[in-house]
N, C-alpha and C positions, 0 to 999 in steps of 0.2 A: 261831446261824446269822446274824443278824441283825447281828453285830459283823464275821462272816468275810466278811460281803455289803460292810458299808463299808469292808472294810482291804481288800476287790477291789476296789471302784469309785475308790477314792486311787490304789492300783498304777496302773490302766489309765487313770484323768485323767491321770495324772502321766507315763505313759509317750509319750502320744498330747499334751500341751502338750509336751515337750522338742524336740517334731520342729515344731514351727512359729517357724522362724525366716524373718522375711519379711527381702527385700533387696529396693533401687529399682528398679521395673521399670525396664528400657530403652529408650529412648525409639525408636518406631513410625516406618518410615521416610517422610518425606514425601509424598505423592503428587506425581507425576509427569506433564509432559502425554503424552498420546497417539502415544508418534515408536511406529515398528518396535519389538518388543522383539527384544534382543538372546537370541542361547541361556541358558537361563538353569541354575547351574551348583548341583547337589545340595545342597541342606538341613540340615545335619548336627544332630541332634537337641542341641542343646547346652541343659544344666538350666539354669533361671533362677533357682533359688534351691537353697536348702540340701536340702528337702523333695525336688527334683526330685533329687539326686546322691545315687548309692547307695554307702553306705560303701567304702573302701577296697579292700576284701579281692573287692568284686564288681568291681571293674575290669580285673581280670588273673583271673578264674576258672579251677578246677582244670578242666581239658576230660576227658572221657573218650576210651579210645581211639577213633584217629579212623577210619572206613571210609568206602570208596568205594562206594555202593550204586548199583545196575546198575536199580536198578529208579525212579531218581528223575528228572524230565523234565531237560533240559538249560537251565537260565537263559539262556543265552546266545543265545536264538535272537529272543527280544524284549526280554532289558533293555541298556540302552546298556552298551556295552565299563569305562565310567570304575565305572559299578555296580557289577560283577563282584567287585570286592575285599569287599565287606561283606557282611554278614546282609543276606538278603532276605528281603520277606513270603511267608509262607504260608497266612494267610487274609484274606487284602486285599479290598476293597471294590472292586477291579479284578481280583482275581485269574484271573479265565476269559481276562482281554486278554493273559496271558503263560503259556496253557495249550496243548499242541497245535498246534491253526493259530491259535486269538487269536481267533476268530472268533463266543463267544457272546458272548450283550448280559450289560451290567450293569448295574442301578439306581445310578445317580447322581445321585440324588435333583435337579428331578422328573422327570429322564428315562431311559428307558432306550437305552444307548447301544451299540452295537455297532460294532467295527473287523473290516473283509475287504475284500478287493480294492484292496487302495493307497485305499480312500476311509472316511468315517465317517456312521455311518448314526446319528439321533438320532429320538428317538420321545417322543411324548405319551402313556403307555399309555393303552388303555380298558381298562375292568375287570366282571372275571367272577366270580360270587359265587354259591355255594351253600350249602345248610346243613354241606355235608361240607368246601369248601375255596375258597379267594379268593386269584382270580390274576390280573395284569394280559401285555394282549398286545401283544407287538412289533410294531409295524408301522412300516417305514422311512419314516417322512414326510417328512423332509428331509436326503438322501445328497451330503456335501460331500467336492470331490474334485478333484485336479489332473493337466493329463496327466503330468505330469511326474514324480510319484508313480506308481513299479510295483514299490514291495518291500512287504516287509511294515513293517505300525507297529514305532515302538519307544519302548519306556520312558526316557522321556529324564530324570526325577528322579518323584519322589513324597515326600510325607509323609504326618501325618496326616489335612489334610482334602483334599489333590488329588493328583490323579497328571497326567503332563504326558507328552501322546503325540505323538510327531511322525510324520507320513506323508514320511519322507526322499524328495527334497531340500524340498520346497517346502514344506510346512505343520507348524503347531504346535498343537495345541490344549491348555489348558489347564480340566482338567476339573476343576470344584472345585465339591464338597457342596454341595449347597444354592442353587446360585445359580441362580434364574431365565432365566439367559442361558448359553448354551453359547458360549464365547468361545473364535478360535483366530486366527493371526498366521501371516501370509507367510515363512518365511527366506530365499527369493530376493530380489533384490532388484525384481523384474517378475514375479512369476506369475499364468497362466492359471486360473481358478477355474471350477468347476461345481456349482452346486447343484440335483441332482433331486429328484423324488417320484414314489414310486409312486401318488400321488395326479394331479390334471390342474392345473396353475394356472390357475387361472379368471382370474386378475387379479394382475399386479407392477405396483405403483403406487407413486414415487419422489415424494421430496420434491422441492421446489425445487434443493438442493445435489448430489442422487444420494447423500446419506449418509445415509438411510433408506428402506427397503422395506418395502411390506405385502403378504403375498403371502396370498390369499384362495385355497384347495383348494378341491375339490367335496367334499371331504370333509366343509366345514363348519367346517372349521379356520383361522385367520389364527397366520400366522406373522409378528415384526418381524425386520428385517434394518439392523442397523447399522453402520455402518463409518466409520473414521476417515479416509478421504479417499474422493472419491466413485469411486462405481459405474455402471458404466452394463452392466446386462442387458440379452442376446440372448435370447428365448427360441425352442429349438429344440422343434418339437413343439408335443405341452401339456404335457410333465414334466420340461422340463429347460431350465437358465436356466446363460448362459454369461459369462465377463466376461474380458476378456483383460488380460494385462497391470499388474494390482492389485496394490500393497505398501503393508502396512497390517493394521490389525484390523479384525474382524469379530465381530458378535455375533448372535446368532441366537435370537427369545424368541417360543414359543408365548403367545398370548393369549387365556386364560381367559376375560376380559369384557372389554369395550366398554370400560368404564370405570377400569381398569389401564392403559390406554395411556402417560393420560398419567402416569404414575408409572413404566413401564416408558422412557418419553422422558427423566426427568428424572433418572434410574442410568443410564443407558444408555454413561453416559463415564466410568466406575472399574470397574476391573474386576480382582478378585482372581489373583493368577499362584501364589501358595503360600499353606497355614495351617498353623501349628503349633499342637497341645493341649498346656498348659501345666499340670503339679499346684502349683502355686503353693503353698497349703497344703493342711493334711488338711480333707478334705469338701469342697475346690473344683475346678475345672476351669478353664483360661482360653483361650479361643480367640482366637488374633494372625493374622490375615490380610495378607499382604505387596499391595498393592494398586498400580495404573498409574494413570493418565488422571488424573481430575480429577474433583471431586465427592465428594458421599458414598456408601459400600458398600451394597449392598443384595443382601441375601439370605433365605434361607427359613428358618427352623426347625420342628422336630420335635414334635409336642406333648410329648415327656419335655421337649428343651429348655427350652420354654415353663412348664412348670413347675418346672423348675429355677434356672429364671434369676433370678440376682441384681443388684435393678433399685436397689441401694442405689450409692451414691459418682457423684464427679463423671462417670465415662466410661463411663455408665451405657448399654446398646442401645434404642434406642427401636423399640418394639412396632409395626408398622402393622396393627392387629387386623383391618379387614378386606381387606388385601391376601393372598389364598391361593389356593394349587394344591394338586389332589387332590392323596392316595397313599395308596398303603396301608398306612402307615405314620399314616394320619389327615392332615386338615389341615395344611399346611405354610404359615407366617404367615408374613410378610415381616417383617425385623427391618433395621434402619438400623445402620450402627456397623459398623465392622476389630476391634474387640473385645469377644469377650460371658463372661461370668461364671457359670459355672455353681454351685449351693451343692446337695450334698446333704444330705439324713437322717442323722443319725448311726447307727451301729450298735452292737452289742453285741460286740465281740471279745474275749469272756472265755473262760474255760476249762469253767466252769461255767455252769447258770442263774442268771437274775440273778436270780429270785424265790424258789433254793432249796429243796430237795425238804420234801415236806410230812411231817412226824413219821408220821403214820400210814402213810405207804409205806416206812419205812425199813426196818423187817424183813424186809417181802414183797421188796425192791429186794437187799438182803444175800443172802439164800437162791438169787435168782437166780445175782447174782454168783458164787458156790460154785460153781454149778452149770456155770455158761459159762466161768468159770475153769477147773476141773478140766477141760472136754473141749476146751483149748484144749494140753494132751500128747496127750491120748487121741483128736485127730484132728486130725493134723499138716496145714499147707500144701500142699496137691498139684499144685496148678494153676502152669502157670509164664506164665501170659498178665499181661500188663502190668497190666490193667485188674483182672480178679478178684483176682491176687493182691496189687492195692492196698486194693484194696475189705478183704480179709481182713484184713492188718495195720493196716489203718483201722479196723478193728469189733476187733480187740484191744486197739488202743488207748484208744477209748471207753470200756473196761471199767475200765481202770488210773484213767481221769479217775470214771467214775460211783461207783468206790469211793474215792475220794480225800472224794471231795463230800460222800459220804452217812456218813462215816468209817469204812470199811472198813478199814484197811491191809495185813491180812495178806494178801491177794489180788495187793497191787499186784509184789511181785519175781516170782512167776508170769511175770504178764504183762510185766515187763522184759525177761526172760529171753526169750521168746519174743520180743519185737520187737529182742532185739539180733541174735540169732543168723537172723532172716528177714531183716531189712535190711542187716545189716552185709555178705552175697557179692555184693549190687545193686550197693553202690559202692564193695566193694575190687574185683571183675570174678570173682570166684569163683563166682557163681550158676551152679549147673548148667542148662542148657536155655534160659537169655535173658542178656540183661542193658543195659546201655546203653553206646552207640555215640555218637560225635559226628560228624557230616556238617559238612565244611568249605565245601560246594557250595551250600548254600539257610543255614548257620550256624543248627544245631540239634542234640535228641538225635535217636537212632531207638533203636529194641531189635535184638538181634539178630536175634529171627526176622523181627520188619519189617522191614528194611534188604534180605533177596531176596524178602521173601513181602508186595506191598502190600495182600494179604487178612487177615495175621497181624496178632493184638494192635489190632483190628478199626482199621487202618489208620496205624498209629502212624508206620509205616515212612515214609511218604508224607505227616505232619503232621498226621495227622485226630486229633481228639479228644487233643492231650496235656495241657490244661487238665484235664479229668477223670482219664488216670491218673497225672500227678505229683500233681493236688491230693492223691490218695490217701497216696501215698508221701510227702509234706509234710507231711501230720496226724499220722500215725506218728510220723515225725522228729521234727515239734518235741514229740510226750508224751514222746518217748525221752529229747530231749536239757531236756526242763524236769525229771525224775526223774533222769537220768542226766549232768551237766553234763560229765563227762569222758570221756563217750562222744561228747557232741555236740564236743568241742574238735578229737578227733580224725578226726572228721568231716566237720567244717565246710566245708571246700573244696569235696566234695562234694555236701554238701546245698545250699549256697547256688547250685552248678551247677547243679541239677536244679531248683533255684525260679529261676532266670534264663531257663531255656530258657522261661519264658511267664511273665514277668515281669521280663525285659530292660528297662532306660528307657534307657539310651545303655551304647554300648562296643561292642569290637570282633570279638565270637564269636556273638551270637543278636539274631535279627532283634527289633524295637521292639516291648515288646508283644504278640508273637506272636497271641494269639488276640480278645485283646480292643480292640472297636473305637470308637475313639475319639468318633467321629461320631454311631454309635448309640447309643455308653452298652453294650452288651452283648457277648457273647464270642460268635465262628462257632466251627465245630467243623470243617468239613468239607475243610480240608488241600490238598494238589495235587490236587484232582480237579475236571474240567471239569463244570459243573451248569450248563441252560439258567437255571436260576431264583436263580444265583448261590450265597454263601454259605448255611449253615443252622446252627441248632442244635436239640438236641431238649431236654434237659434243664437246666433255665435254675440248678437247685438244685446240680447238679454242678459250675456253674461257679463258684456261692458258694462253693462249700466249696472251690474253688482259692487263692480270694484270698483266704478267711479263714482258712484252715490255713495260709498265708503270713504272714498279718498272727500267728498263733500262733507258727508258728517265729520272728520277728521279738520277740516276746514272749521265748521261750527265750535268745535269744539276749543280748537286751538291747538288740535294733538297733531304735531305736527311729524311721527312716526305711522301715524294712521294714512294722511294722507300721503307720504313718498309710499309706504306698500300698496295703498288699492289705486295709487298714479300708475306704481311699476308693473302690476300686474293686469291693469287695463290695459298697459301700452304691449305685453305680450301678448293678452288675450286678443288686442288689434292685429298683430304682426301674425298670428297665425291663422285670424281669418283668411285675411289678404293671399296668406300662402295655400290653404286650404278649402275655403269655402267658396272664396271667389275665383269664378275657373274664367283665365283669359285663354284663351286658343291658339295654340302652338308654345305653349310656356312649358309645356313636357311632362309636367308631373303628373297628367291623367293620359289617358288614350287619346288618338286624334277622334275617334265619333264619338267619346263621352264630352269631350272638349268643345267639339262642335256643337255638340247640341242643346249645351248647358252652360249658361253665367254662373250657379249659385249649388251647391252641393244642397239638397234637403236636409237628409241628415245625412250626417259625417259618426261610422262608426268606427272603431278600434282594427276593425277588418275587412271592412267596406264602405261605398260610397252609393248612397242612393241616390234620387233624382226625386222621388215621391218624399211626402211629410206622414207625421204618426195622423195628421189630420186633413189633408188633400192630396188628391194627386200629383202626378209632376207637372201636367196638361195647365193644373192651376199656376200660374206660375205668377198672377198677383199676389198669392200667399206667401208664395217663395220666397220674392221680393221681397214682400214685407215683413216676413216677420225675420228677414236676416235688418231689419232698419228700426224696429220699431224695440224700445220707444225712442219718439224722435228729439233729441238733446242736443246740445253744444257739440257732447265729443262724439256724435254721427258723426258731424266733418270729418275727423279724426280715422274713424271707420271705411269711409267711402270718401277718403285726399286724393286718389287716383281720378282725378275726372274724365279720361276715356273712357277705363272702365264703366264709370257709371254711365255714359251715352251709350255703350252696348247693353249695360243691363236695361235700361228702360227702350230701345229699340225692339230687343229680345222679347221685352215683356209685355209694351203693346198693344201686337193684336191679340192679346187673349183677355183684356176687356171688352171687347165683341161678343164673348160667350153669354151666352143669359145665365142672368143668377150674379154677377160678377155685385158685389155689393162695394158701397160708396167707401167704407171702412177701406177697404184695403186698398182701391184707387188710390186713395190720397195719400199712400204710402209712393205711389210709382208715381204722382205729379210731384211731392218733395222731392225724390231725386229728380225729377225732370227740369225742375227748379234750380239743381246744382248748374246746368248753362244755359238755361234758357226759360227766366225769369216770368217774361211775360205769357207763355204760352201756359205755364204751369200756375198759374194766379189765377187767370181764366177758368182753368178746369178745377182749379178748388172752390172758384164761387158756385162755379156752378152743381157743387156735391150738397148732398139733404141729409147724410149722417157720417158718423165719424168712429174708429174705431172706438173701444171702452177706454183708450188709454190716451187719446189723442182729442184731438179738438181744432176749431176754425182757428183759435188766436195760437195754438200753435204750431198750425201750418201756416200760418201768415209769416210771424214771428221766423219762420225756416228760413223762407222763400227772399222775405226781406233781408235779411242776414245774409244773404250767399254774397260771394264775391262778383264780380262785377265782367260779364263773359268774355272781357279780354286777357284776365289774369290766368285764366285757366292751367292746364297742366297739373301736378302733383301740386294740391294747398297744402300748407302748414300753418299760416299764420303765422303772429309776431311769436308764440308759446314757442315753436322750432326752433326761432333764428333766437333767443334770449335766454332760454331756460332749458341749458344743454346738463 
């Protein structure tokens, strides 16, 4: 075991150095003084190095056929005319501004923003906090607006860290992550401006020049106002401040403390118009800010950021630790610098455990296998939903890898056999009752019965959730095509189609990235559907298993660019679980009684934090558990390395398998992690279970449990993948 453990960890170094070929970064465009900016014209994702372009054969992908589904909204009504040709987002960090009328808010981080009525309304949240759920409220503090403006906004370019709205003819704002200042520009070359509040202005007090305002609310609040040529406000009322005739920039920055001013005075003249996220190499991230004016950049980070940042080389971001604005997303630090570095964790993307199942569970692991093997004839596939029946060819393939590990093999053509003859009518188009569509309209899949039904294949039709049922159909693939090499040759077109659709990085059929967000480090799930509280997701473990059954198939195939992007982007989507979904108690980024009363965030949305699932209570809290674990894989460990943590989630969790009704399915999700330190007690309670989720099985909860480390190593695991393959 010990010799099959180093000839994997050579394979996987070896695979994962090939794909790091650095080239000269490009030199950052100058900064600029302050004139008008001109329109400014789409961003086109172009790679910067080798790591970022995906092999050949993904730039022209096989499409499936294409349909025109009646049930997906019209683009055309908020993204600019010149957009139209490309992939568009479908779970964008704006996506409610190009849903319907366009008219809920969205955290853009630190405010929340809303577009209606030809004007733009920007807000401070405050924030509301229970032991059940923590949400921040909109309130229009300051609504900027021209008469001249009476259509609706429109999306005039986007990337990954801004999106750029204009209120045709007259205004532009450019909204970009993280920045302190909500910055927007005239395109007339004279326009009339309005700035309200539903608050009263107590006091607009101008500098000497008129190119700075302090506008004191009864709210309590100070707002700064800055502009590149001066201003001179009317105020009509007490909520509304008028200035005719202005061309130029403006910037607009709530003021926290007293003592930010003058640090908010001293950025106040560069100001960011676009950013792109760069993979540079495997395990980094690099953020390029296209910047105006004059000065150096000033913006916010996240604390995942913060702890990712890589403070090494010359153009290194410098930290202002205590310049911060709430969120609830935690603290957001001010950070100096148009370019920041992110490094992650390394991960585990092997086939197996990296610690190898333990001698004494191999027979009891064998007898399983027989067993799950044989009633994988004796109860065939029935389900034709995207989602279960990914899940099922997923949990057959587990079986073909747990007996490969534990040296099975007679079991494994069984399970070939079944995952050729399930997957192979998905993507020749044979599948009776479903199968996969391509949408030329938003550039993506849909299934068939999602494409007229946006309730079918719990939303697929409409872009929800396809990270979770292709990752399934991707793990499949690549065990089929790592046992089966001339099944996968034949296939290929296919399969790399179906891993594009959410995990695109440039080309011209599927929108960037589809689910996963650049800026948070984590993946939304929730597709064309308009939500006051923005994007969401519920299960952070399903989206591991997207990018690492990607980084797997990348493995099968030999592409060795497939696997560093879906390693790098598992090992984020890891790091922002750990900062977000799993809540340890007194770590500060939640409330103390949300903290208290909760291991695991249900869903985690854009604006809020719940406690409850879209499908149990928060009471259930085996759900919770499980479906933040399932499916249960290799790089779980990965997921849940912190092993305190996991002794409070399974304490927490419990006594609420006392409830009636509690089904064996999800148990055996909270005896696997009970199994992380305490082996024997957790073996016990899995013999003793009579069913098993649709995605899981006895040999591979055996296969877990036998696999864990050993309860004296405990502490933070990484295995030998951490200490080797940096």
């Amino acid at each position: 075991m010990l010799k099959k453990m180093k000839r994997l960890q050579r394979s996987v170094t070896k695979i994962i150095n090939k794909a790091i070929k650095k080239k000269k970064r490009p030199p950052l465009p100058s900064p600029a003084p302050l004139p008008v900016p001109l329109p400014l014209p789409v961003l086109p994702h172009q790679p910067s190095s080798s790591f970022a372009k995906m092999p050949s054969s993904h730039r022209r992908p096989y499409l499936f056929p294409q349909t025109n589904s009646p049930i997906l909204p019209d683009p055309s009504t908020f993204f600019s005319p010149h957009l139209l040709s490309s992939p568009l987002p479908t779970n964008s960090f704006f996506q409610n501004f190009v849903l319907k009328n366009g008219d809920q808010p969205e955290y853009i981080h630190p405010y929340l923003i809303k577009s209606s009525s030809s004007s733009l309304s920007i807000s401070f949240p405050s924030r509301f906090a229970t032991s059940s759920f923590i949400y921040q409220t909109f309130v229009a503090d300051l609504t900027v607006s021209s008469p001249s403006s009476q259509s609706n906004h429109i999306i005039s370019s986007f990337d990954d860290l801004s999106v750029t709205l204009d209120l045709p003819p007259s205004l532009r704002f450019f909204l970009v992550r993280g920045s302190p200042f909500i910055t927007f520009s005239t395109l007339a070359a004279a326009t009339d401006l309005s700035i309200s509040s539903i608050h009263a202005f107590l006091s607009v007090v101008p500098n000497s020049s008129f190119t700075k305002h302090t506008f004191q609310l009864n709210s309590g609040q100070t707002f700064l106002c800055y502009s590149s040529s001066p201003i001179k406000f009317q105020q009509s009322g007490t909520t509304q401040l008028t200035a005719a005739g202005f061309s130029g920039v403006v910037r607009l920055a709530f003021l926290p403390d007293q003592s930010y001013e003058t640090i908010l005075d001293q950025y106040s003249s560069c100001y960011p118009v676009t950013g792109k996220a760069v993979f540079s190499r495997p395990g980094y991230l690099e953020y390029r800010w296209e910047k105006k004016g004059w000065g150096d950049l000033l913006l916010l980070a996240h604390p995942l950021h913060l702890r990712l940042l890589d403070s090494s080389g010359s153009s290194a971001a410098d930290v202002m630790a205590e310049f911060k604005y709430r969120s609830i997303d935690g603290d957001l630090v001010g950070i100096v610098g148009d370019s920041w570095l992110l490094k992650t964790d390394p991960v585990s993307t092997t086939w197996n455990s990296t610690r190898g199942v333990s001698e004494d569970g191999l027979q009891e692991i064998v007898t399983a296998l027989t067993k799950d093997v044989n009633a994988l004839d004796t109860s065939p596939i029935q389900t034709t939903s995207s989602y279960f029946y990914g899940k099922a060819i997923a949990r057959a393939a587990r079986l073909a890898l747990i007996a490969e590990e534990v040296g099975f093999p007679d079991v494994i053509p069984t399970v070939l056999n079944l995952l050729r003859r399930s997957i192979t009518p998905w993507l020749d188009g044979s599948f009776n009752g479903n199968g996969f569509l391509y949408d030329p309209k938003w550039g993506g899949l849909l299934t068939k019965q999602g494409s007229t039904d946006s309730g079918a294949d719990f939303g697929f039709g409409i872009f929800n959730d396809h990270h979770y049922h292709l990752g399934y159909f991707l793990y499949a693939i690549a065990v089929l095509v790592k046992f089966d090499p001339s099944w996968g040759r034949k296939f290929k077109s296919q399969a790399y189609s179906i891993m594009a659709d959410f995990m695109n990085l440039s080309g011209s059929n599927y929108a960037r990235l589809r689910c996963f967000d650049l800026w948070k480090l984590h993946s939304w799930a929730g597709g064309l559907t308009e939500f006051a509280d923005g994007r969401n997701q519920e299960s952070t473990s399903e989206a591991v298993n997207a990018y690492y059954s990607a980084a797997l198939m990348g493995l099968s195939y030999g592409d060795t660019h497939l696997v560093a992007i879906g390693s790098t982007i598992a090992a984020f989507e890891i790091a922002a679980a750990e900062t977000w979904w799993q809540v340890r108690e007194g770590e500060g980024i939640y409330e103390e009684d949300f903290s208290r009363e909760n291991r695991v965030v249900g869903v985690l949305w854009a604006n809020k934090r719940d406690s409850g699932l879209w499908f149990a209570p928060a009471e259930w809290k085996e759900c919770r558990l499980g479906i933040q674990v399932l499916p249960l894989l290799p790089i779980t460990e990965d997921l849940f390395r912190d092993v305190g943590f996991v002794k409070d989630l399974v304490n927490w969790t419990l006594p609420a398998l006392t409830r009636e009704g509690v089904t064996d399915g999800w148990k055996g999700f909270v005896y696997a992690m009970e199994g992380v330190y305490d082996k024997e007690d957790a073996l016990l309670k899995i013999r003793s279970l009579n069913g098993f989720d649709d995605g899981n099985s006895l040999s591979n909860l055996l296969w877990w449990v036998y696999s864990r480390a050993e309860e004296d190593e405990g502490g933070l695991r990484g295995g030998w993948f951490g200490h080797y393959c940096h």
